[in-house]
Backbone and ligand atoms as CSV (ligand in chain L), in Angstrom:
chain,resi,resn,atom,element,x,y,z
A,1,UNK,N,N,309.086,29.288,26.075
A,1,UNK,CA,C,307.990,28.349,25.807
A,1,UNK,C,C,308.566,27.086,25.154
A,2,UNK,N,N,308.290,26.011,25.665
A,2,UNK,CA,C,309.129,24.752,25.483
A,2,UNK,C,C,307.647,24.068,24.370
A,3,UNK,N,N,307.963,23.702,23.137
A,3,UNK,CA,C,307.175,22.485,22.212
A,3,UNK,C,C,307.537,21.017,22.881
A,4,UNK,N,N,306.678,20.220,22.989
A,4,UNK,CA,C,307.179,18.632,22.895
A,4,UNK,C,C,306.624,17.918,21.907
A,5,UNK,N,N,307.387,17.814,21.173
A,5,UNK,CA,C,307.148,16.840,20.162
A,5,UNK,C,C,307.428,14.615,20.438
A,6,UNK,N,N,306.177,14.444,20.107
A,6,UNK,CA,C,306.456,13.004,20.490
A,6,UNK,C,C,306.156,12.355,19.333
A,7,UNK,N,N,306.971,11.296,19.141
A,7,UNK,CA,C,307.292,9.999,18.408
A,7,UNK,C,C,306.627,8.827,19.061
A,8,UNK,N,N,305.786,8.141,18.311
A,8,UNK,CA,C,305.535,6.259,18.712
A,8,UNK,C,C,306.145,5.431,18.071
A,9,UNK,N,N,305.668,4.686,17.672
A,9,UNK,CA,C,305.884,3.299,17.934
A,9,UNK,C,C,306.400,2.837,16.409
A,10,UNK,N,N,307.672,2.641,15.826
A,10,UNK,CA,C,308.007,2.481,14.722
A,10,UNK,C,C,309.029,3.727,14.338
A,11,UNK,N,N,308.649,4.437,14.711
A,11,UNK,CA,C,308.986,6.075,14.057
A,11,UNK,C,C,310.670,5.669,14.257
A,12,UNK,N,N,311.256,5.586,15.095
A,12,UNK,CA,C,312.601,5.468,14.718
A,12,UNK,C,C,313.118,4.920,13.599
A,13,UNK,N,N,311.775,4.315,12.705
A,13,UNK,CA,C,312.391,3.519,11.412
A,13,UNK,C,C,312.285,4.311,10.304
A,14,UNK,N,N,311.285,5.816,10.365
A,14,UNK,CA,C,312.058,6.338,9.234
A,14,UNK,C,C,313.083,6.441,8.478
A,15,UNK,N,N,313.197,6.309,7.563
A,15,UNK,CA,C,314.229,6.867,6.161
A,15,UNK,C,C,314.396,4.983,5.992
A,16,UNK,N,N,314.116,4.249,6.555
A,16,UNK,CA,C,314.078,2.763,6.372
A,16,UNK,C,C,313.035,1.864,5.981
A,17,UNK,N,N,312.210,2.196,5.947
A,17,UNK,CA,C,310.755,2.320,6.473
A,17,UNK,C,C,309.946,2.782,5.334
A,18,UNK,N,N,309.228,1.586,4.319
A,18,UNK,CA,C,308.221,1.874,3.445
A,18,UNK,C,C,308.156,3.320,2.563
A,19,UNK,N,N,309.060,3.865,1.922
A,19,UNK,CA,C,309.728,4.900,1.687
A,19,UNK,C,C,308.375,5.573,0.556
A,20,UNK,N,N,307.616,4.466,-0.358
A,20,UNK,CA,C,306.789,5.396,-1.188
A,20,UNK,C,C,305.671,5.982,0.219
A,21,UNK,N,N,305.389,5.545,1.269
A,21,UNK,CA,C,304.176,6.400,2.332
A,21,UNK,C,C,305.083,7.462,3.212
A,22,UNK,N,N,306.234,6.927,3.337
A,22,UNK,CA,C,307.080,7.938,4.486
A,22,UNK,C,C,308.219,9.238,4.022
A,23,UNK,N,N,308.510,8.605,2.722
A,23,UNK,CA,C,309.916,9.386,2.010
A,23,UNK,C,C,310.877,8.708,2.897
A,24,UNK,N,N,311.938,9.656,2.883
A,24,UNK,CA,C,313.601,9.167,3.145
A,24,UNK,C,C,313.917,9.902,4.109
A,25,UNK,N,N,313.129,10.657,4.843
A,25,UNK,CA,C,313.937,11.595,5.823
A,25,UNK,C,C,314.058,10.467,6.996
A,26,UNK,N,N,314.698,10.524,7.887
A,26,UNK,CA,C,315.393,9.826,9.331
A,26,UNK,C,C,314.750,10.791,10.512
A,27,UNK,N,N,314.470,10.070,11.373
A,27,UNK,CA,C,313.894,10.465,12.383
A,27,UNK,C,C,314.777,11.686,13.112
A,28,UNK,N,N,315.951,11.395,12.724
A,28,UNK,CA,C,316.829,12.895,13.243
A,28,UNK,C,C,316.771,13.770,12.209
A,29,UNK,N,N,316.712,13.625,11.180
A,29,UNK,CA,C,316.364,14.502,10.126
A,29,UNK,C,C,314.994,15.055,10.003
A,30,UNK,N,N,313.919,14.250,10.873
A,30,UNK,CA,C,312.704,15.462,10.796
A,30,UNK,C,C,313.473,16.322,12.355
A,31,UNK,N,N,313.668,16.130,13.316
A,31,UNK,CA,C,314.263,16.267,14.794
A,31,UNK,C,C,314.838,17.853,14.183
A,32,UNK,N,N,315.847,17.028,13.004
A,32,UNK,CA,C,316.760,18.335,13.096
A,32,UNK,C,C,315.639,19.791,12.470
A,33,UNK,N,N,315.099,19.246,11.576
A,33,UNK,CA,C,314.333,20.263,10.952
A,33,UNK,C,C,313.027,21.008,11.505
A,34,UNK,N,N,312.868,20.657,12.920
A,34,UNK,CA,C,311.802,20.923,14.281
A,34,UNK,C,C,312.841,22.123,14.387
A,35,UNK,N,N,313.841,21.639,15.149
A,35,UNK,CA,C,315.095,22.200,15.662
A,35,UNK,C,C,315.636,23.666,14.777
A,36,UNK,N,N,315.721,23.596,13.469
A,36,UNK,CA,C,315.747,24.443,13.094
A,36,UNK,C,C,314.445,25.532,12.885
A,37,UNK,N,N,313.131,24.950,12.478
A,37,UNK,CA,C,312.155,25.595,12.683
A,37,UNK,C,C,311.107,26.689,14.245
A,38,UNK,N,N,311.768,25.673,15.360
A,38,UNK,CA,C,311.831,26.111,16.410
A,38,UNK,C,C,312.838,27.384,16.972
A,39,UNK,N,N,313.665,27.444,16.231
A,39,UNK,CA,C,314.842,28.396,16.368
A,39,UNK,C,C,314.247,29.701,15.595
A,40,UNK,N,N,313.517,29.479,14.585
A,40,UNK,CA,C,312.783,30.773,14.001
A,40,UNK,C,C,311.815,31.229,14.229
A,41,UNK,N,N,310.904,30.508,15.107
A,41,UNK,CA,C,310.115,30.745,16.218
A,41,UNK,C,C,310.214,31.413,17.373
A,42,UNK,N,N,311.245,31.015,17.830
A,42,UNK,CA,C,311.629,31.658,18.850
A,42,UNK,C,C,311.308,31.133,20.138
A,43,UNK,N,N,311.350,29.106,20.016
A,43,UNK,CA,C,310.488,28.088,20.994
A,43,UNK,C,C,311.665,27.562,21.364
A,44,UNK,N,N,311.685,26.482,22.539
A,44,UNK,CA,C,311.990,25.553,22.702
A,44,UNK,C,C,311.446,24.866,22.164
A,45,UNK,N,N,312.063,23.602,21.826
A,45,UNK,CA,C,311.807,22.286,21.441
A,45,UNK,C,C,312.689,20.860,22.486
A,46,UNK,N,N,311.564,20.084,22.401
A,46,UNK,CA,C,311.887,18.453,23.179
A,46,UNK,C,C,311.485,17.518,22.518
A,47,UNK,N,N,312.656,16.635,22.162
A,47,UNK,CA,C,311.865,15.506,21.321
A,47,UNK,C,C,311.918,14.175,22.404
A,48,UNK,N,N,311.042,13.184,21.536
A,48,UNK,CA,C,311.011,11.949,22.503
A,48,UNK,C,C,310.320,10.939,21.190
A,49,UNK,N,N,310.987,9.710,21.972
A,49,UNK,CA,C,310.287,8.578,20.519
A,49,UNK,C,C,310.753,7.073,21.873
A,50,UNK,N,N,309.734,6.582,21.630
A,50,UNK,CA,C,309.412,5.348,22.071
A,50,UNK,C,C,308.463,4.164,21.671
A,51,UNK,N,N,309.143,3.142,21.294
A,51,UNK,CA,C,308.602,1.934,20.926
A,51,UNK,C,C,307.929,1.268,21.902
A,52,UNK,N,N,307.589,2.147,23.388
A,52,UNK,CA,C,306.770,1.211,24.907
A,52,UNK,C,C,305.851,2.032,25.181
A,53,UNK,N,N,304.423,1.426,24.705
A,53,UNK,CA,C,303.317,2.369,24.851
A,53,UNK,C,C,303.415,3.179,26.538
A,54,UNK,N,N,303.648,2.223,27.752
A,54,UNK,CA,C,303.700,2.661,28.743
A,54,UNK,C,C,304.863,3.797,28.829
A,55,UNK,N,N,305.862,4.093,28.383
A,55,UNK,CA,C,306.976,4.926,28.445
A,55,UNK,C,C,306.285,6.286,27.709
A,56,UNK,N,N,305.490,5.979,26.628
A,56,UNK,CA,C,304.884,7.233,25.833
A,56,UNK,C,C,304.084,8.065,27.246
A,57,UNK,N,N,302.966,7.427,27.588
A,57,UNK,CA,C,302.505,7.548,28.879
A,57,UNK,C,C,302.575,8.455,29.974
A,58,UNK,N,N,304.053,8.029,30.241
A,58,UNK,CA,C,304.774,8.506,31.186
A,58,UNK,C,C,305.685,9.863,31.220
A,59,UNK,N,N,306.120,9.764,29.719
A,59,UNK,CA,C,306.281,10.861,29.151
A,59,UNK,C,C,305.525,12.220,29.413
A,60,UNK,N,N,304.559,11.611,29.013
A,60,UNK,CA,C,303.357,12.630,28.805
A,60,UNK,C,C,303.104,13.133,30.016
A,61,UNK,N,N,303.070,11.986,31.097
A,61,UNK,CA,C,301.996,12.626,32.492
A,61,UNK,C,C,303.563,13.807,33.060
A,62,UNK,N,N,304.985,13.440,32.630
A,62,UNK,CA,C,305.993,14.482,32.959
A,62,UNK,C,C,305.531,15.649,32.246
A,63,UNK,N,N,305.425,15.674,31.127
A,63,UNK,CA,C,304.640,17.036,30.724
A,63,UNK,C,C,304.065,17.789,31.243
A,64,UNK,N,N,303.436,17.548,32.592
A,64,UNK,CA,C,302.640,18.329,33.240
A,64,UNK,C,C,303.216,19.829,34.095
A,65,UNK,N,N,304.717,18.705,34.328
A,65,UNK,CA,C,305.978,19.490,35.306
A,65,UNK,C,C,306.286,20.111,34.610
A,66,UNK,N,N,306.855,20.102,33.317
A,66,UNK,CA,C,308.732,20.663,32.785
A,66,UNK,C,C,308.172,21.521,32.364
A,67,UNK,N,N,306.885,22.078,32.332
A,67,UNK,CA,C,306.915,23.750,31.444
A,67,UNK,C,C,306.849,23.708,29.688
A,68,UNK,N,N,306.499,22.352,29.847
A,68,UNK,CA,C,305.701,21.995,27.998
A,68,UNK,C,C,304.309,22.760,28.376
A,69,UNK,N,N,304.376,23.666,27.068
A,69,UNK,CA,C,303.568,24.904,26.390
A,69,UNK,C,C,302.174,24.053,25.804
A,70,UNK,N,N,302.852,23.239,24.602
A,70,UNK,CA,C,301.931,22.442,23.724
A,70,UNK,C,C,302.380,21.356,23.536
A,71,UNK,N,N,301.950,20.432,22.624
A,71,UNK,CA,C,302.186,19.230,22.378
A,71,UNK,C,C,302.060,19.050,20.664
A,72,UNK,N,N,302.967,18.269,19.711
A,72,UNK,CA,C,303.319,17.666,18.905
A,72,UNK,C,C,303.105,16.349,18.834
A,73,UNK,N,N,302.192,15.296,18.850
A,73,UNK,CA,C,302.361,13.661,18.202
A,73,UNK,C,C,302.017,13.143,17.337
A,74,UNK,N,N,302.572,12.379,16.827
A,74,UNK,CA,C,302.428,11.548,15.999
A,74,UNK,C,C,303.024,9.896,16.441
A,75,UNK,N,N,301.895,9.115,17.128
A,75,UNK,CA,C,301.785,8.013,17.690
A,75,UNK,C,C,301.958,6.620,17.323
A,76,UNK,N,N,301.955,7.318,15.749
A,76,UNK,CA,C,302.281,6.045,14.423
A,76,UNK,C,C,300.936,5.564,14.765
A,77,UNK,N,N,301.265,3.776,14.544
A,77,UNK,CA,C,299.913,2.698,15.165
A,77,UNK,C,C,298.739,2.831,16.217
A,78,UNK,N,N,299.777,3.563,17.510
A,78,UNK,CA,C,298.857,3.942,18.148
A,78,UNK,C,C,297.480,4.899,17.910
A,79,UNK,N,N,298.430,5.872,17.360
A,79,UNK,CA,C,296.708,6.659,17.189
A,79,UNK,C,C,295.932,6.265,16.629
A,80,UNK,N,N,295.665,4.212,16.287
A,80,UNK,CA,C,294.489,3.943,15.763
A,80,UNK,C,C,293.790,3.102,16.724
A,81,UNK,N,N,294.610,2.509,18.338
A,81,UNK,CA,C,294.537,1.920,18.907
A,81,UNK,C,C,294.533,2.381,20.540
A,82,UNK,N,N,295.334,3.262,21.197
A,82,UNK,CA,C,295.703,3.514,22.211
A,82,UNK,C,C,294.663,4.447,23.067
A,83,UNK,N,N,294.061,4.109,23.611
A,83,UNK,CA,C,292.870,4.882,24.285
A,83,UNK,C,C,293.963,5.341,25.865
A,84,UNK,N,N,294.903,4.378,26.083
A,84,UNK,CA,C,295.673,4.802,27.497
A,84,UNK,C,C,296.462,6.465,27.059
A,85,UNK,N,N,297.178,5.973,25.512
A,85,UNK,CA,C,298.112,7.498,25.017
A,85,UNK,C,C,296.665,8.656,25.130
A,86,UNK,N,N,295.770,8.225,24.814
A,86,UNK,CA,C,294.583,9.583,24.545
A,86,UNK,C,C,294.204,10.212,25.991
A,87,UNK,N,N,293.808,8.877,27.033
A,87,UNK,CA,C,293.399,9.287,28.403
A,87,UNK,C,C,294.991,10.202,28.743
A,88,UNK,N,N,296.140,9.949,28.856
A,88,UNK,CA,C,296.908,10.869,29.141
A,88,UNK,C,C,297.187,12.286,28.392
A,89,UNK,N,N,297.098,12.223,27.236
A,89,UNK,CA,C,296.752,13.507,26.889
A,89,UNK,C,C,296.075,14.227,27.380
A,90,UNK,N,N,294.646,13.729,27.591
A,90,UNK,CA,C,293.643,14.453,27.795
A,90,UNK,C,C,293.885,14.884,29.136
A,91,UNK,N,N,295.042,14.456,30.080
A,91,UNK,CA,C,295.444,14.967,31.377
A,91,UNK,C,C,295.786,16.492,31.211
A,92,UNK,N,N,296.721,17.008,30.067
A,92,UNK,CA,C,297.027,18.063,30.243
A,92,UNK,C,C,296.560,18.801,29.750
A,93,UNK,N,N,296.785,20.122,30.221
A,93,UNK,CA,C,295.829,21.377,29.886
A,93,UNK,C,C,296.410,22.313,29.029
A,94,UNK,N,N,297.564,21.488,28.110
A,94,UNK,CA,C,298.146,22.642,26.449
A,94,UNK,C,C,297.521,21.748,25.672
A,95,UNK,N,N,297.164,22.501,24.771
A,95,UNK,CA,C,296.691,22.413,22.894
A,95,UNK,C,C,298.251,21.157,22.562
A,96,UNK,N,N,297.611,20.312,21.996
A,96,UNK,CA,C,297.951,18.834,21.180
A,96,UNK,C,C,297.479,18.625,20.122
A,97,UNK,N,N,298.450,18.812,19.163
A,97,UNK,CA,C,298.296,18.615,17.856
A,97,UNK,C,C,298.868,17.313,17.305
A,98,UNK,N,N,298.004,16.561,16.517
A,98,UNK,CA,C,298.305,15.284,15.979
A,98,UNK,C,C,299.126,15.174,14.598
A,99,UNK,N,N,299.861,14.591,14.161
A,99,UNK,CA,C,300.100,14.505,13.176
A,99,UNK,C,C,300.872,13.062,12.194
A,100,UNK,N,N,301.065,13.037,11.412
A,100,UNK,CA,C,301.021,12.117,10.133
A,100,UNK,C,C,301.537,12.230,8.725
A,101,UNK,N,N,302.697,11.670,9.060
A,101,UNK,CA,C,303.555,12.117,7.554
A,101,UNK,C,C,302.902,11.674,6.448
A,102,UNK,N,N,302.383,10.234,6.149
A,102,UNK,CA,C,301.451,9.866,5.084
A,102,UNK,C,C,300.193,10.538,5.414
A,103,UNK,N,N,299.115,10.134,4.311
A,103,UNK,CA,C,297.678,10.580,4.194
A,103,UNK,C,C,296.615,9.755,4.697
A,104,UNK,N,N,296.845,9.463,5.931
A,104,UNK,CA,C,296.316,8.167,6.397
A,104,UNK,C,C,294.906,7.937,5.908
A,105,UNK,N,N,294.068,8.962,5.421
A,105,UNK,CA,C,292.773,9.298,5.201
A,105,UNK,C,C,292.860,8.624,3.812
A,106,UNK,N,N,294.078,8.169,3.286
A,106,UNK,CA,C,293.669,7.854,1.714
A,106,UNK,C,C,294.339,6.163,1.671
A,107,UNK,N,N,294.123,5.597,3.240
A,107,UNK,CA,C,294.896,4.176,3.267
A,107,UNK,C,C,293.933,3.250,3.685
A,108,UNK,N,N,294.335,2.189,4.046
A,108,UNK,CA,C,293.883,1.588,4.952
A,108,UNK,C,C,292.585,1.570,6.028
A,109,UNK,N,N,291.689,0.934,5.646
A,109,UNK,CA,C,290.347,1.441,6.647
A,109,UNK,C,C,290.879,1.385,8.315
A,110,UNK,N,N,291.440,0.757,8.837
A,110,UNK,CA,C,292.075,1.161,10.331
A,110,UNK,C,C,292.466,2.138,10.481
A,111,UNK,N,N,293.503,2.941,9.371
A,111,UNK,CA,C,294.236,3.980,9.710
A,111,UNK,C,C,293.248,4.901,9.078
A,112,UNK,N,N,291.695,5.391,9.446
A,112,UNK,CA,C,291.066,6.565,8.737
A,112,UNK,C,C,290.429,7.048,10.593
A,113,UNK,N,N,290.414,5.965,11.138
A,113,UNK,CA,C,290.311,6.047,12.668
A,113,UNK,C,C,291.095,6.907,13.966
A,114,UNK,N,N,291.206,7.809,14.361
A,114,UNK,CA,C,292.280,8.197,15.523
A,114,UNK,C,C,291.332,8.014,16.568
A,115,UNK,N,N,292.090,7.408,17.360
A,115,UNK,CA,C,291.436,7.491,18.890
A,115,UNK,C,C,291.953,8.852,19.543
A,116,UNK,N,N,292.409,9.245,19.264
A,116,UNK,CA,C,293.587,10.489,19.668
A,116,UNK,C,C,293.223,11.610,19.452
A,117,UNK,N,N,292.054,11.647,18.382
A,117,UNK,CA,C,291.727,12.973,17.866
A,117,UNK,C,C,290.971,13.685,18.706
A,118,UNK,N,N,290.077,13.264,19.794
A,118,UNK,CA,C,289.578,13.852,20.363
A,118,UNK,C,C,289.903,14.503,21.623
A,119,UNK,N,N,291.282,14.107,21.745
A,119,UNK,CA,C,291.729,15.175,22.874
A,119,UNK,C,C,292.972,16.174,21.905
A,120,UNK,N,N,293.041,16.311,20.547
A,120,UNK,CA,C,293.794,16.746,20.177
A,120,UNK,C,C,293.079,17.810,19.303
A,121,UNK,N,N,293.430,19.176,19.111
A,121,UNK,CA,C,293.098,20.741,18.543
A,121,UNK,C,C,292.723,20.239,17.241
A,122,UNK,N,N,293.993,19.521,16.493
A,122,UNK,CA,C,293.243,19.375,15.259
A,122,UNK,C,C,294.401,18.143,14.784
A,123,UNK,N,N,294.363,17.801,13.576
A,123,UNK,CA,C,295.368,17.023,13.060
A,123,UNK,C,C,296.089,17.533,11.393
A,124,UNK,N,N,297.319,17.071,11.050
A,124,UNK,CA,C,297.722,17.145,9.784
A,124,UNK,C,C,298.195,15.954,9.233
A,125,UNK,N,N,297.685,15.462,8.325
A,125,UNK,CA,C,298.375,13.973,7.893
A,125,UNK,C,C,298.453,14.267,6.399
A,126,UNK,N,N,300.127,13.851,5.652
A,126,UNK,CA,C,299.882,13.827,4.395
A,126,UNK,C,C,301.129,14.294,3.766
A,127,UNK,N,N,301.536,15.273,4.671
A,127,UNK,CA,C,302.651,16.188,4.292
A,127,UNK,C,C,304.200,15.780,4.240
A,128,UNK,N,N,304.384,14.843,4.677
A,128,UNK,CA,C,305.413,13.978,5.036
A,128,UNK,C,C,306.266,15.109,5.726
A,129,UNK,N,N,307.672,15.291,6.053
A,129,UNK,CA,C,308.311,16.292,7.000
A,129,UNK,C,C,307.158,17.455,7.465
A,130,UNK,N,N,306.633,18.379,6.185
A,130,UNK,CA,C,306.187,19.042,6.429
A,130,UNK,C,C,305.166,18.884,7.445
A,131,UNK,N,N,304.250,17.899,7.677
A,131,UNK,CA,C,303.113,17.760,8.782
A,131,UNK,C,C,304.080,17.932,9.746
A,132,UNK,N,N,304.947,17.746,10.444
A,132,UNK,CA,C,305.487,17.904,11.948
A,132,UNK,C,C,305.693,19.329,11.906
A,133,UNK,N,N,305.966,19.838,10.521
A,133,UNK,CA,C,306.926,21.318,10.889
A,133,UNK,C,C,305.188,22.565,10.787
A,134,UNK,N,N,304.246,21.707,9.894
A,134,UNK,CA,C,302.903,22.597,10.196
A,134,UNK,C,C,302.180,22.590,11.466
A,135,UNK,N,N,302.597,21.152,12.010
A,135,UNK,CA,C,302.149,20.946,13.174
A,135,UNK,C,C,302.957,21.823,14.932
A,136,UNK,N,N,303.914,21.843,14.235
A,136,UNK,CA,C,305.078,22.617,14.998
A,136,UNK,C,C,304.271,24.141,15.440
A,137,UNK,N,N,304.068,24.546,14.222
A,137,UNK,CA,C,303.405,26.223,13.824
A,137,UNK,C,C,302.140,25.931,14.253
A,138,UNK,N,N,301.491,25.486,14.161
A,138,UNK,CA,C,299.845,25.190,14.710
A,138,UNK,C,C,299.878,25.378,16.596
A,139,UNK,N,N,301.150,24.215,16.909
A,139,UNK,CA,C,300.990,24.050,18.589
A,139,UNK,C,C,301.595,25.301,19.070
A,140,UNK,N,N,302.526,26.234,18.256
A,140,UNK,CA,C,302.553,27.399,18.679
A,140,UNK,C,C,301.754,28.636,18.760
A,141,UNK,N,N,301.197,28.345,17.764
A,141,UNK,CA,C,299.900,29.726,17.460
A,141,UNK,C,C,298.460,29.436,18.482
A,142,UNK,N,N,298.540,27.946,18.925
A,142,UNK,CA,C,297.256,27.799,19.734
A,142,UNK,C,C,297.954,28.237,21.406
A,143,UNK,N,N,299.210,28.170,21.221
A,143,UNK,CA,C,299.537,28.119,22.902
A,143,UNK,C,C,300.112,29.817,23.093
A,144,UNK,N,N,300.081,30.324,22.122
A,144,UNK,CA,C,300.446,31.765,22.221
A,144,UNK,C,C,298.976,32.979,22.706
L,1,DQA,C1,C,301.789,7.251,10.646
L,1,DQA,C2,C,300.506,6.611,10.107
L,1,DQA,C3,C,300.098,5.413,10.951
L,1,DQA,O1,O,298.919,4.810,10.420
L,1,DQA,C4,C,301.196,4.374,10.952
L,1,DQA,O2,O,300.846,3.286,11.787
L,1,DQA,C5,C,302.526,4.937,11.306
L,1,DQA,C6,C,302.908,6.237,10.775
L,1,DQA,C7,C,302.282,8.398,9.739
L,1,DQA,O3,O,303.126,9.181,10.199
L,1,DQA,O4,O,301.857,8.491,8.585
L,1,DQA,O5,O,303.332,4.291,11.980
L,1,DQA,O6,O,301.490,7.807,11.934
């Protein structure tokens, strides 16, 4: 059973990147810690990160082929904006879980918004590493 975990738009700038909302981990440093969490699972894991909404997209509609189980995103910006990332989700037929290293619910009135949420099982925002690695365990327990 293969996880895909997806990255938007910024995310490669972790550990660089507004450090009191994000912390210090590096985008290979949450990667690696999927990677290890996936290994105690007993999953595959696929990562992907793109700064081209259309490439996220495209991503996704491949999802349909490769034998992705569930889904992992966290869309950054987009999930306050992207109705194209949501219509492709909503293409496939595994459980998509959203997620959010800050508490977006305690920021910014834009970011209390997901367009995303509604094709997605549920969301975690807040946890910083930990939301990907709860979110990890969530897209497995719904696709099992
Ligand atoms: C984010 C929250 C978004 O509002 C923001 O645009 C991001 C990161 C998070 O992980 O907390 O880029 O998705």
């Amino acid at each position: 059973m293969t996880v895909l975990v997806l990255h938007g738009v910024n995310l490669n700038m972790f550990g660089r990147r507004d450090p009191a909302q994000y912390g210090t981990a590096t985008l290979d440093g949450i990667n690696a810690a999927l990677a290890a969490l996936a290994g105690e699972l007993g999953v595959e894991l696929a990562t992907f990160q793109t700064n081209h909404e259309g490439a996220m997209v495209e991503r996704i509609h491949a999802a349909l082929d490769d034998g992705t189980a569930a889904v992992v995103i966290n869309a950054g910006a987009w999930t306050h904006t992207s109705h194209a990332i949501a219509d492709a989700l909503d293409i496939l037929p595994v459980p998509v879980v959203e997620v959010h290293m800050s508490n977006v619910h305690a920021r910014e009135p834009f970011r209390h918004e997901s367009v995303l949420a509604r094709v997605c099982a549920g969301s975690i925002a807040g946890f910083g590493v930990q939301s990907y690695l709860l979110g990890l365990r969530a897209a497995c327990a719904l696709a099992r």
